[in-house]
Phi, psi and omega in degrees: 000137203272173181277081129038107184315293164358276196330298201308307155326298196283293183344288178329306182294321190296319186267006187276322173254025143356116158244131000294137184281152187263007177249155185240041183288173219198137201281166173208235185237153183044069162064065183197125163328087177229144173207166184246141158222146178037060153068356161273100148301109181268177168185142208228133156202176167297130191224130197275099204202164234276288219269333178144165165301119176237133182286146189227139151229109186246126167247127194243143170222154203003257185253021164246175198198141157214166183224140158218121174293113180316150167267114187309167200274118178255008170217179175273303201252150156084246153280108190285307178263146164333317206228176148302305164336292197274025162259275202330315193284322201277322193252016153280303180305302168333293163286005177254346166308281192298002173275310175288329203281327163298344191257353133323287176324295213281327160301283173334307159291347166287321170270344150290301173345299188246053211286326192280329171295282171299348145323311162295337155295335198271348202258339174276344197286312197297304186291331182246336176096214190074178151260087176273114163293107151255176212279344177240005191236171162222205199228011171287200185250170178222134170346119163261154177243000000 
């Protein structure tokens, strides 16, 4: 029995808001999203079309890619999608949008706290190398755009 967009999705949404989380995103340009988990790189972002903004999430594991897509939009007013799927797949991508930008929210505010303590780390990592750890950061890797 194949894995489900759903499944794949809500699973996502459960570690992004994990605490401590085990997906690590990182903000990247024009409203987008990345992190890399178990050697897959996701990334989620916004696409502009005719029916209104619909969210994509491409999941890349080496040199293959797929994506899932929000399901456009067929109205303004009233039952947005054809089906109960496709509000259920749409308002799941949603909730993992809002998942990332609270685990955003709450790494920012962790780092005005502790804005002096990773200063200092950010400054032996330059000068001496190594992995430098700071006491709210970790020295692991995080999604490049």
């Amino acid at each position: 029995m194949p894995v489900s967009e759903e499944y794949v999705v809500d699973y996502l949404v459960r570690e992004t808001e994990a605490r401590p989380s085990a997906i690590e995103w990182a903000e990247g340009d024009s409203s987008s999203f990345a992190a890399m988990y178990n050697d897959v790189r996701l990334r989620i972002y916004s696409v502009q079309n005719l029916s209104g903004p619909r969210l994509y999430l491409e999941c890349t594991l080496a040199h293959d890619r797929i994506y899932i897509a929000e399901p456009g939009k067929v109205a303004i007013f009233g039952k947005q999608y054809k089906t109960d799927d496709e509000e259920a797949l749409a308002a799941r991508l949603h909730r993992l949008i809002h998942a990332i930008q609270a685990q955003l929210r709450h790494r920012h505010a962790e780092a005005f706290a502790h804005e002096e303590e990773i200063r200092e780390s950010i400054f032996r990592q330059i000068l001496f190398g190594g992995h430098a750890v700071s006491e709210t950061g970790s020295a692991g890797s995080r999604a490049e755009f």
